[in-house]
C-alpha positions as CSV (number, residue, x, y, z in Angstrom):
1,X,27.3,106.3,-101.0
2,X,26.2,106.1,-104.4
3,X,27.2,103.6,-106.9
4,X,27.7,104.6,-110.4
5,X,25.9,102.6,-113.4
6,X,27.8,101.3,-116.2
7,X,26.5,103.1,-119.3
8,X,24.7,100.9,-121.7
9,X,23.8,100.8,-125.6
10,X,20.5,102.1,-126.5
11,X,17.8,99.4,-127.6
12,X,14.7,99.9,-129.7
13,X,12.6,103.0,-128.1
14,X,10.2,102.5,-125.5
15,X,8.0,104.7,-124.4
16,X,9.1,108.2,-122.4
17,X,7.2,107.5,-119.8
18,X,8.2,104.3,-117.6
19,X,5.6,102.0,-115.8
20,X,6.6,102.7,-112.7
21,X,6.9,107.0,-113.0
22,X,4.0,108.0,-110.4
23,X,6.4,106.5,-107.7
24,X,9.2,108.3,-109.2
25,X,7.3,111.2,-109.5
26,X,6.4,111.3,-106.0
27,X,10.1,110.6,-104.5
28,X,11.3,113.3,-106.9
29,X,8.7,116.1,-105.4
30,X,9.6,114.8,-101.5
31,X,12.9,116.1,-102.0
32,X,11.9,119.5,-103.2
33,X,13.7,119.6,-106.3
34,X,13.6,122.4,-108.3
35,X,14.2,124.8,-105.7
36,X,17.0,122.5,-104.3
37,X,19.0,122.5,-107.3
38,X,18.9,126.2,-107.9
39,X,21.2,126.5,-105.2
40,X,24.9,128.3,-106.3
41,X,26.9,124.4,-105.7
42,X,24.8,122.9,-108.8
43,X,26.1,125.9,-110.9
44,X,29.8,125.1,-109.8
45,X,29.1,121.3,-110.2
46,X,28.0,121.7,-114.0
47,X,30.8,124.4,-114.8
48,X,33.3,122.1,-113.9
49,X,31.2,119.3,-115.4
50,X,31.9,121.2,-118.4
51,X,35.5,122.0,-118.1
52,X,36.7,118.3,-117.2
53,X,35.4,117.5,-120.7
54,X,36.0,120.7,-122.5
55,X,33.0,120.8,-123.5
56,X,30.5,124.3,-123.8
57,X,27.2,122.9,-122.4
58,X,26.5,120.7,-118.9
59,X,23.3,120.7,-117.5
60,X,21.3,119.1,-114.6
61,X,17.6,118.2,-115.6
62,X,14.9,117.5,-113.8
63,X,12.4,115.1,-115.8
64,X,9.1,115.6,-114.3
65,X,5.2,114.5,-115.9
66,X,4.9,116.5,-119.0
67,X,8.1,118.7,-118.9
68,X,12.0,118.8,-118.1
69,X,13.5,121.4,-116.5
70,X,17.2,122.3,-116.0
71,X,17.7,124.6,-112.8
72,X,21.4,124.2,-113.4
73,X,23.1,125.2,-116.5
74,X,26.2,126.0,-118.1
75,X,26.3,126.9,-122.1
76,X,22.6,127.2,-122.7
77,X,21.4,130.2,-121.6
78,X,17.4,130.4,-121.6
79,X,16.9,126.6,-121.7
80,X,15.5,126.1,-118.7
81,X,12.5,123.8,-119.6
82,X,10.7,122.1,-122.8
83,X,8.5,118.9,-123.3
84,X,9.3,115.9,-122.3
85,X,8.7,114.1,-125.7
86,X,11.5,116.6,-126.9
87,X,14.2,116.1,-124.2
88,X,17.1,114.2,-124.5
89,X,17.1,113.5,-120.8
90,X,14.1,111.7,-121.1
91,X,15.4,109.0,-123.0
92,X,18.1,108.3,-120.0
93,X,14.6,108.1,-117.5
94,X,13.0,105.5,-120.1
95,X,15.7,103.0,-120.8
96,X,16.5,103.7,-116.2
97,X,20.4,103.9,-117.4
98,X,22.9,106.1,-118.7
99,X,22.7,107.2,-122.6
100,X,25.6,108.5,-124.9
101,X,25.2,109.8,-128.1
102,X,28.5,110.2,-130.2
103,X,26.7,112.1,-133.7
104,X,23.1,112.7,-133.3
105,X,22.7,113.4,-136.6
106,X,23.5,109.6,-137.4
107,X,20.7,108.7,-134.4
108,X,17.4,107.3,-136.2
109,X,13.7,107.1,-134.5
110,X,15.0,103.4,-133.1
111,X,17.1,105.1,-130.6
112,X,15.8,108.7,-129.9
113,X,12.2,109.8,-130.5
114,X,11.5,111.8,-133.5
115,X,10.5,114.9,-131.4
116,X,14.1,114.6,-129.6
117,X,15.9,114.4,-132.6
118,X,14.5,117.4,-134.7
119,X,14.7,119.3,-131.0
120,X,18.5,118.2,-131.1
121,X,18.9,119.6,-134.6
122,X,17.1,122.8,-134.4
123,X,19.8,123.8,-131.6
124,X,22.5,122.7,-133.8
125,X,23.3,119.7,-131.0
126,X,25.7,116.3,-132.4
127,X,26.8,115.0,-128.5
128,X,25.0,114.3,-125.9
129,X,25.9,112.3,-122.8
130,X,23.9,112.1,-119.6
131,X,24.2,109.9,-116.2
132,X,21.2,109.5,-114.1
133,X,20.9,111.5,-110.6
134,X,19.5,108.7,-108.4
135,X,17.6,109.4,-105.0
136,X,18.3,106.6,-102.6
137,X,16.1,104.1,-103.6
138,X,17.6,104.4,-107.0
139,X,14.6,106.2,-108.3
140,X,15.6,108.2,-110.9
141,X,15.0,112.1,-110.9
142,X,17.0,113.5,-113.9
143,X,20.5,113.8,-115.4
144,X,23.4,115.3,-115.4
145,X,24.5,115.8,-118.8
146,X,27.1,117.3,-121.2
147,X,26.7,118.7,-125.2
148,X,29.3,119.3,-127.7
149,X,27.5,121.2,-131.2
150,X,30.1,118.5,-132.9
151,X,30.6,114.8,-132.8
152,X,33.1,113.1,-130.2
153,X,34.3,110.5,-129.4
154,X,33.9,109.5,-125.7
155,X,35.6,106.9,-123.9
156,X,34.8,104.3,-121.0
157,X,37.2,106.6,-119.0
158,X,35.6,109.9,-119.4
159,X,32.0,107.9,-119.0
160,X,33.2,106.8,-115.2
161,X,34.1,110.3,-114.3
162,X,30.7,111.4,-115.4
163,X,29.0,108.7,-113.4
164,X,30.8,110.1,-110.7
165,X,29.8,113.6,-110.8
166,X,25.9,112.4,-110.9
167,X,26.5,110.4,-108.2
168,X,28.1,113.4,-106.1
169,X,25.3,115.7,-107.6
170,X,22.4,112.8,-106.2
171,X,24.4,113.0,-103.0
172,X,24.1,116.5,-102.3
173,X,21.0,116.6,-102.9
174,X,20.3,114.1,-100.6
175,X,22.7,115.9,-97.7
176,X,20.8,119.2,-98.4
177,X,17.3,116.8,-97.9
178,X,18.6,115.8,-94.5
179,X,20.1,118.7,-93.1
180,X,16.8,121.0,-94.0
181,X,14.4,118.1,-92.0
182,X,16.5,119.4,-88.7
183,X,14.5,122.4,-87.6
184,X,17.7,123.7,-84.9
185,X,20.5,123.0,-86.9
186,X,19.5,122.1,-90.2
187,X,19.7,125.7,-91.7
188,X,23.0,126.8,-90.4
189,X,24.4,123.3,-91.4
190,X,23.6,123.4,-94.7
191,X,24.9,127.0,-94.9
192,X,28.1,125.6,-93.8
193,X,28.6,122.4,-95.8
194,X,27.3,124.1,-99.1
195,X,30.3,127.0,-98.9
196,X,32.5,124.7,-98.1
197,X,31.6,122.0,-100.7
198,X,31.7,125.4,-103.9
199,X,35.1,126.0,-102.6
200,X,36.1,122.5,-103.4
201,X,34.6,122.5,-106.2
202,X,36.0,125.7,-107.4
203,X,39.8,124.1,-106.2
204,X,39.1,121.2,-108.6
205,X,38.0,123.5,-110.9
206,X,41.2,125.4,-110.8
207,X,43.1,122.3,-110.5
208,X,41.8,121.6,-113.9
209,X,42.1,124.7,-115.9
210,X,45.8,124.3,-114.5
211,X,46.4,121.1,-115.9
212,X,44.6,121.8,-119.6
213,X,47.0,125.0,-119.7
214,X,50.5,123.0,-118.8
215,X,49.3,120.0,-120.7
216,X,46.7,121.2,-123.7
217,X,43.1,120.2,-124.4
218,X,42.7,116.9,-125.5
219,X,39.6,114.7,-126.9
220,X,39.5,112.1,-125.8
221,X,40.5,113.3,-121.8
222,X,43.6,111.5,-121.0
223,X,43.3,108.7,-118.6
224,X,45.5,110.2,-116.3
225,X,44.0,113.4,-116.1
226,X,40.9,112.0,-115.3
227,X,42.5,109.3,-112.6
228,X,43.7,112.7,-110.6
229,X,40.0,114.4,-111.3
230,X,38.1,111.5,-109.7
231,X,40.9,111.5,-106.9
232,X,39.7,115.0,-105.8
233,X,35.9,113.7,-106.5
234,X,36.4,111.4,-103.7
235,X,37.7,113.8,-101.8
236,X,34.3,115.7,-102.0
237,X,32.4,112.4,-101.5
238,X,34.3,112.0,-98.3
239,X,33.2,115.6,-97.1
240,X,29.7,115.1,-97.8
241,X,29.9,111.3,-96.1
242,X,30.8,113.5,-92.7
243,X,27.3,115.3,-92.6
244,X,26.2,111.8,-94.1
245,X,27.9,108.6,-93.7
């Protein structure tokens, strides 16, 4: 099971690149990544990413040495990888926490790096949010993430339903990781578990566009909106905790 992290304030900026990276570049390739996350469930995970916090843009990164990528995304079409120095992801891999941004525009160089910034503003970007996806021994590989092209607010609420999600996200990875290593069943089971999990994750998806049409959108999410969300993420966790306790 993965434990989500509580989301922090930003301190003075560090460098992109953390002491111990080589290790977590090396735990990030065992797990095959990139071609992992290109699989259909990561494009239903960051579609409903996106619709929980009515929001047009989610994406999963990958932070790797001199790039970031993002093999799933909703919103952004044709940003699938830039620099490093210019990602917003990165800064969530520096500080080894979760980052929110509520008006990028009121960021300064002591929080985001100069390159992020102008990157941000050249797409016409004001929110960001991302939690880290952690492998199992915490190392961190990217973020899963959500922009708004205006300011928000977001609150402590919507921030634990977004740790979730990464934390379901790290664990199917980690599922897909250990049902590939079986030679004889591995292929098939995988097959099986990854239909099964997008049709759950197409239910909650449904489940939500239901709810925003009897009850209206509303920024901030309401807190009990979100409390029957993260009842149906548990639900998902509890699926993948049968091919993985």
């Amino acid at each position: 099971m993965f434990v989500a992290l509580p989301f922090l304030a930003m301190s003075a900026t560090p460098s992109l690149v953390p002491d111990d990276d080589a290790q977590r570049l090396y735990s990030l390739r065992a797990y095959d990544l990139l071609p992992a996350l290109t699989e259909p469930v990561f494009d239903e995970f960051v579609a409903l990413t996106a619709r929980i916090f009515s929001l047009p843009i989610s994406l999963i990164s990958v932070v790797e040495e001199a790039d970031v990528y993002y093999p799933a995304n909703h919103g952004m079409p044709g940003n699938n990888q830039q620099p490093r120095a210019d990602a917003l992801c990165s800064t969530a891999i520096s500080q080894a926490h979760a980052v929110v941004y509520h008006d990028l525009a009121l960021e300064d160089e002591s929080h985001i790096p100069p390159e992020a910034l102008r990157e941000a503003e050249s797409n016409g970007l004001r929110f960001y949010a991302g939690a880290l996806l952690r492998l199992p021994n915490q190392q961190p590989l990217g973020t899963l993430c959500i922009i708004d092209r205006q300011p928000r607010d977001f609150t402590p609420d919507e921030q634990h339903i977004l740790e979730l999600l990464a934390a379901l996200v790290s664990q199917t990875v980690v599922v897909r990781h250990l049902c590939r290593t079986n030679p004889d069943t591995g292929e098939h089971q995988w097959a099986r578990l990854s239909a099964e999990l997008q049709e759950e994750v197409q239910a909650l998806n449904a489940l939500v566009r239901y709810l925003f049409a009897r009850r209206g959108t509303q920024v901030p999410v309401p807190a009990e909106f979100l409390s029957q969300v993260e009842s149906r993420i548990h639900d998902l966790q509890d699926l993948l905790n049968r091919y993985h306790p």
